[in-house]
C-alpha positions as CSV (number, residue, x, y, z in Angstrom):
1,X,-37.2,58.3,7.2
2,X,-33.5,59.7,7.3
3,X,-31.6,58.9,4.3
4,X,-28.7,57.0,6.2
5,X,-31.7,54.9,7.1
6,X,-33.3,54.1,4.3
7,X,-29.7,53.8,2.0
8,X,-28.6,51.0,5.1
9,X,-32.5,49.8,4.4
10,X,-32.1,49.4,0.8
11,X,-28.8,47.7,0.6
12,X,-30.4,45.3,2.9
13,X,-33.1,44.8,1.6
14,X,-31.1,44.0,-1.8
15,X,-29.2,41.5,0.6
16,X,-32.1,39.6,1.3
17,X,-33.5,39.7,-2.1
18,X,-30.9,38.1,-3.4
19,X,-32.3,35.3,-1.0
20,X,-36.0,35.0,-3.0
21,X,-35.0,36.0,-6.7
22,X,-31.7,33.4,-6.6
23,X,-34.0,30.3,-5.0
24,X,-35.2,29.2,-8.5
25,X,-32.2,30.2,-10.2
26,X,-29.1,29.0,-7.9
27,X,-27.7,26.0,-10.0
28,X,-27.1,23.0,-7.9
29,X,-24.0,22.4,-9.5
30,X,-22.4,25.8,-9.2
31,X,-19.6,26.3,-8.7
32,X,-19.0,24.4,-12.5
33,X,-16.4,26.3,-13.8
34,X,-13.6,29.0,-12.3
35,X,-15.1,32.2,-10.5
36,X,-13.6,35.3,-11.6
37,X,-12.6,38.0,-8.6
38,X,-12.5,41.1,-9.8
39,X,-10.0,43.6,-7.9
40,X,-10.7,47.0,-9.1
41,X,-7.2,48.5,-8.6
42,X,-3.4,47.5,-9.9
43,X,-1.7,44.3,-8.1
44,X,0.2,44.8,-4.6
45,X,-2.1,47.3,-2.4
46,X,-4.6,46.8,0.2
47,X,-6.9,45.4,-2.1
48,X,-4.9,43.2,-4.1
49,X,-3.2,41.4,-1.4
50,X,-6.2,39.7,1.0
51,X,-8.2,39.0,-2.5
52,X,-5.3,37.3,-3.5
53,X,-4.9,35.3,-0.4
54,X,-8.5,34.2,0.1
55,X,-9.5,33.4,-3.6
56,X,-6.7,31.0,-3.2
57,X,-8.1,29.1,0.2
58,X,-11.5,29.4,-1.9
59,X,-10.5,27.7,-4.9
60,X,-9.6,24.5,-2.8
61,X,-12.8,24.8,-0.8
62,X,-15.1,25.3,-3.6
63,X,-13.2,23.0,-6.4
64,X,-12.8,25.6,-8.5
65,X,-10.5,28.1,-9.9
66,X,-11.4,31.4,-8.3
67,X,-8.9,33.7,-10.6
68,X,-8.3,37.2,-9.5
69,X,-8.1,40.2,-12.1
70,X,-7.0,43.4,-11.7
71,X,-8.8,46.1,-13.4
72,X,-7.9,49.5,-12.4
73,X,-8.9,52.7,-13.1
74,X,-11.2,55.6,-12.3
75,X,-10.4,55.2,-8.2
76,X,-11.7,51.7,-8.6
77,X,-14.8,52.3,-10.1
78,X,-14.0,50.8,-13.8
79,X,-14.0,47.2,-12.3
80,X,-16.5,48.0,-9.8
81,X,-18.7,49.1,-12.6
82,X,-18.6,45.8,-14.7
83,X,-18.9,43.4,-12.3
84,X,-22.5,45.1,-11.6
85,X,-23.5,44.7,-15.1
86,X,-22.6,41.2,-14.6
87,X,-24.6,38.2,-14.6
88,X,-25.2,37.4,-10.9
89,X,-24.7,33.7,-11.3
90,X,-21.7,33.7,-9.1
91,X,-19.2,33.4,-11.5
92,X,-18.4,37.4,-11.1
93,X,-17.9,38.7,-8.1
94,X,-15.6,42.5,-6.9
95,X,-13.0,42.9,-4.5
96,X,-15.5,45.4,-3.4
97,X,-13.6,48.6,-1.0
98,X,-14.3,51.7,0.6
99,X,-12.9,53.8,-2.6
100,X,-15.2,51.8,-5.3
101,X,-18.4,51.2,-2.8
102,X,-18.5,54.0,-0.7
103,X,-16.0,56.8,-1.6
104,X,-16.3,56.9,-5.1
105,X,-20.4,56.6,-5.1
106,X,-20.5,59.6,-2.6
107,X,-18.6,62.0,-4.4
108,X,-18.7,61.4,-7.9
109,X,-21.6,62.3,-9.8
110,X,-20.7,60.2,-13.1
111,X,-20.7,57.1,-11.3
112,X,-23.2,54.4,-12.7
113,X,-24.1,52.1,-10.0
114,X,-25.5,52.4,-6.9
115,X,-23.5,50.5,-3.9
116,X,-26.5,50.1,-2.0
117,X,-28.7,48.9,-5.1
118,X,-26.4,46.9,-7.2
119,X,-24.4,44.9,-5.4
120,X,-24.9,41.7,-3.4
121,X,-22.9,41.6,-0.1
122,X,-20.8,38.5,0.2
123,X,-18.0,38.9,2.9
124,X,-15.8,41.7,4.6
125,X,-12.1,40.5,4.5
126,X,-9.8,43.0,6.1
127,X,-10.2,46.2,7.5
128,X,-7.0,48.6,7.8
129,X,-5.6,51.9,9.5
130,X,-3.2,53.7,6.8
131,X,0.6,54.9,7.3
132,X,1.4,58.3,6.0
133,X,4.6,57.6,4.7
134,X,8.0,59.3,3.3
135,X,11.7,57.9,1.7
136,X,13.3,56.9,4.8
137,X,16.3,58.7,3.6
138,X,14.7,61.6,3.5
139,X,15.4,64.1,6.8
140,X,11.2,64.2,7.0
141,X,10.5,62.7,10.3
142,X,7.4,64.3,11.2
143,X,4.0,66.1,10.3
144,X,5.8,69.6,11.0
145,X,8.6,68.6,8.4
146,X,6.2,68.0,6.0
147,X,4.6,71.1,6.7
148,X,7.6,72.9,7.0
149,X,8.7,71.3,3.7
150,X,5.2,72.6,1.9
151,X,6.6,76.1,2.9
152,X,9.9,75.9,1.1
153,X,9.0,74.1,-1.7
154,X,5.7,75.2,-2.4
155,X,3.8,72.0,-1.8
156,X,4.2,68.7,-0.7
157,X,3.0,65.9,-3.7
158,X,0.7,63.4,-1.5
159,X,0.0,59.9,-3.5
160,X,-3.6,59.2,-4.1
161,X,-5.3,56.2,-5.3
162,X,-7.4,58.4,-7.5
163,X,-10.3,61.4,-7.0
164,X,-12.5,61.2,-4.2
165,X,-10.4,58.4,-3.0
166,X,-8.9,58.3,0.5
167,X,-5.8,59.8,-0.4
168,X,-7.4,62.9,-1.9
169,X,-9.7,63.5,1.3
170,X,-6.6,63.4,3.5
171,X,-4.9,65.6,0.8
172,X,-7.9,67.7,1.3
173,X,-8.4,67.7,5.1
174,X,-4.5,68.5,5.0
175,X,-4.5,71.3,3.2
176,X,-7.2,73.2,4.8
177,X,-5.6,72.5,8.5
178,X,-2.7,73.4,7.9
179,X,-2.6,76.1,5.3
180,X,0.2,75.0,3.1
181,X,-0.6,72.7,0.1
182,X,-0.7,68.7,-0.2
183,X,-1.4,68.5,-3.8
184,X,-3.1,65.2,-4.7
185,X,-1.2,62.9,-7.2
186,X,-3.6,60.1,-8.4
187,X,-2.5,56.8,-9.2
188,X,-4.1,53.1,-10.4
189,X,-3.6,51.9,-6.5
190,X,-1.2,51.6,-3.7
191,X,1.5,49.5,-5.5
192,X,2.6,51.9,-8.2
193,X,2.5,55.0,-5.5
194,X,4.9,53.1,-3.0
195,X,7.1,52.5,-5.9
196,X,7.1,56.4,-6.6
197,X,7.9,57.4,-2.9
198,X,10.5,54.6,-3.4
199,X,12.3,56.1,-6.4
200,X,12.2,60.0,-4.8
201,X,9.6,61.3,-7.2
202,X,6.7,61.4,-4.6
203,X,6.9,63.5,-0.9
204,X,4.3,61.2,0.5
205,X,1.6,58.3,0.0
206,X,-1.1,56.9,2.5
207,X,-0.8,53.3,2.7
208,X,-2.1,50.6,4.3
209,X,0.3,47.6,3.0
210,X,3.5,49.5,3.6
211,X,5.3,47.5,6.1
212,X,7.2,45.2,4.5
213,X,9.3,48.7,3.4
214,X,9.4,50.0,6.4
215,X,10.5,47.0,8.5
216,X,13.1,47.0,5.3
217,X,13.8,50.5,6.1
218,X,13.2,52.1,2.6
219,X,10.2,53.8,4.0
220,X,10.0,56.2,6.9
221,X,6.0,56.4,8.9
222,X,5.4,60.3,9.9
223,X,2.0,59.3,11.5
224,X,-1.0,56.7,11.3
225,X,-5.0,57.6,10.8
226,X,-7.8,55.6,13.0
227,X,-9.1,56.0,16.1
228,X,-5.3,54.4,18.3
229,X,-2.0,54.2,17.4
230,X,-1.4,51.0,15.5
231,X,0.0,48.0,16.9
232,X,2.4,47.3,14.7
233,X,3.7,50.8,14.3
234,X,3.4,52.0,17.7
235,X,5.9,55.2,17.7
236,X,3.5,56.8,14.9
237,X,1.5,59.6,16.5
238,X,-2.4,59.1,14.7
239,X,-3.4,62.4,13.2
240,X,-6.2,62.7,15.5
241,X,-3.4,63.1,18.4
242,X,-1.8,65.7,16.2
243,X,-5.4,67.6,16.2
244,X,-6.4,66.8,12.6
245,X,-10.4,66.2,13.2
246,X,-11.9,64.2,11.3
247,X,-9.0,62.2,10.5
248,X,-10.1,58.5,11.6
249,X,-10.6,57.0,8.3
250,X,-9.7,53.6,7.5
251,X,-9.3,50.9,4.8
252,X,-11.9,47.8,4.1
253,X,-12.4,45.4,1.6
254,X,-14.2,42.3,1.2
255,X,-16.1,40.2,-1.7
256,X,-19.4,41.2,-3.1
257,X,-21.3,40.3,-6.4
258,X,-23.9,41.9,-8.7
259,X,-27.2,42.5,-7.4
260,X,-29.4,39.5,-7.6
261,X,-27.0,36.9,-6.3
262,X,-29.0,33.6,-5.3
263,X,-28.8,33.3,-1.6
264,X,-27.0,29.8,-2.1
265,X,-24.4,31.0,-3.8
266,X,-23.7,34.0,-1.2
267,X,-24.4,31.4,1.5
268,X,-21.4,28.8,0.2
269,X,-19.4,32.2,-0.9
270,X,-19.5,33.2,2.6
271,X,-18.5,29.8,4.3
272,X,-15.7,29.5,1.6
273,X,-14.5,33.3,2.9
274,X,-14.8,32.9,6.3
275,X,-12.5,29.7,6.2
276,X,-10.0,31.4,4.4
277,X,-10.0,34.3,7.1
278,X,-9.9,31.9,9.8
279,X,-6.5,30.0,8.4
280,X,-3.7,30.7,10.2
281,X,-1.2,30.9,7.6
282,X,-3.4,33.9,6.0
283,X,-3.9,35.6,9.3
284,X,-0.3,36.1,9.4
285,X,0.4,37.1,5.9
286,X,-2.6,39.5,6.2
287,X,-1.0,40.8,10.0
288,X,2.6,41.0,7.8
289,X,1.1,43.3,5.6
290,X,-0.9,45.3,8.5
291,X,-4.4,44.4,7.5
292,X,-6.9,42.7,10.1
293,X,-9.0,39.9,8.7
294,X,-12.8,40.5,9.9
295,X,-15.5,37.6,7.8
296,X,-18.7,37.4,9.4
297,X,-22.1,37.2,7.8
298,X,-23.4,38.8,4.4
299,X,-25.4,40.7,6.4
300,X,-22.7,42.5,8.1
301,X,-20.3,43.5,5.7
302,X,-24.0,45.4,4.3
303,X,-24.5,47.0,7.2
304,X,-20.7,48.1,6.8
305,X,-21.1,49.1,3.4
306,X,-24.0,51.6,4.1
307,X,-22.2,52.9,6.9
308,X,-18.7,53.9,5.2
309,X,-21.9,55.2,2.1
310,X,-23.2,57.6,4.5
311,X,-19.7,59.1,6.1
312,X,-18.3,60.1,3.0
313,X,-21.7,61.6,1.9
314,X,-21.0,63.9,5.0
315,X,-17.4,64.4,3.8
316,X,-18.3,65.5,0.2
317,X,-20.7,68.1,1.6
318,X,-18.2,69.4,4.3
319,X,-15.3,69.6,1.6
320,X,-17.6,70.3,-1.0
321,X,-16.4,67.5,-2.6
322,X,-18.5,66.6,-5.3
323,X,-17.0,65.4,-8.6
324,X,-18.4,65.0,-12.0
């Protein structure tokens, strides 16, 4: 069996587990106390903000406090890593993303946990093109002044939300098509980055929440990733159309647990996450920040999660990207 197949099998397969090992142990009571949301990067990014804004709309459905806490570090696998050595009793759960459950598992061979084996899929949230972004009062208007900017300075710095993240693979695919250098400046998650293009210390970041400051004009977008130009920044060539291959990558996020979670827990988790994602209020808050709310079923965001799994195994082989 190919090993796409049988990682997409096994993550599945831990799905539905959950199912038969959480029948007998599901309290009926649950949710008894507050839930604890673990977002596994610093407050204000792409991560930060839907987690917020759902475990909100889920504390109200599900009577209790679901409290969100920020534990960065280690491109998001520090908090991804604890709430797998959690109980699954449905009192953890992980702002789980495609740096801590797909990038980071792919190309780093000290992390611990498998994110096909050791988590329980709950819900995908959003899902999120990124904006390659500058100082808007910088004269950088374009990919060729960034390039062209790499050439008289020596390099461009290019925010990163830590190694083997995003950030560093378009730092990476950059680089090699261009030939000049976009050196890869890691950071705890989007929010500090932004606030480092902001203060003139950073060329560039890739960022998915960055409209607010450029609607504000304090940031400046040189071009977009994904497949289309996105909506809400239209003018923005993608850097597919400017001939960068490969360049289609995208952000997700959405709510997992630890392996083992009883199926009626996921099954209320997911009812509780879809709601939130289908309130209007948070469907424009998430569109304000340029993130697309998704929800569906358990199942799906799975199937997502071993997806994203086996891409970026393909990008650490073709960049030789492999980290200890």
């Amino acid at each position: 069996m190919p090993r796409a197949a049988l990682c997409r099998r096994n993550l599945l397969a831990a799905t539905l587990a959950a199912g038969a090992a959480g029948g007998a142990g599901a309290q009926s009571g649950w949710p008894s106390r507050a839930i604890r949301l673990v977002v596994p990067f610093a407050p204000g990014g792409l991560t930060d903000i839907p987690a917020r804004l759902v475990a909100a709309h889920m504390s109200r459905t599900l009577g209790q406090p679901v409290a969100v806490e920020n534990r960065a570090g280690a491109t998001g696998t520090i908090g991804a890593d604890a709430v797998s050595k959690a109980a699954a009793d449905g009192y953890t759960l992980l702002q789980a993303n495609a740096a801590s459950n797909a990038q980071a598992p792919a190309l780093r061979r000290n992390v611990t946990y498998n994110p096909l084996e050791d988590f329980t899929a709950v819900a995908l949230c959003v899902i999120s093109p990124f904006a390659l972004v500058v100082r808007a009062d910088r004269p950088l208007r374009s990919m060729e002044d960034m390039v062209a900017l790499a050439r008289r300075e020596g390099r461009v710095t290019f925010g990163t939300t830590g190694p083997g993240g995003t950030g560093h693979i378009f730092a990476l695919m950059l680089t090699k098509a261009t030939g000049v250098t976009f050196e890869p400046i890691h950071f705890p998650g989007d929010g500090p980055a932004i606030q480092e293009v902001l203060a003139g210390r950073l060329d560039m970041h890739y960022a998915a929440a960055a409209r607010p400051h450029v609607e504000a004009g304090r940031l400046r977008v040189v071009a977009t990733t994904g497949a289309d130009r996105w909506s809400i920044f239209p003018e923005a060539p993608t850097l597919l159309e400017l001939g960068f291959r490969g360049a289609d990558l995208y952000g997700w996020n959405g709510i997992a647990g630890p392996r083992g979670l009883p199926a009626s827990v996921v099954a209320r988790l997911n009812a509780a996450a879809n709601e939130a994602l289908r309130d209007a209020e948070i469907r424009a808050r998430l569109a304000a920040a340029g993130l697309e709310p998704q929800g569906g079923t358990a199942g799906r965001f799975a199937e997502h999660i071993a997806a994203e799994y086996a891409r970026y195994k393909r990008i650490g082989e073709e960049f030789n990207l492999i980290m200890d």
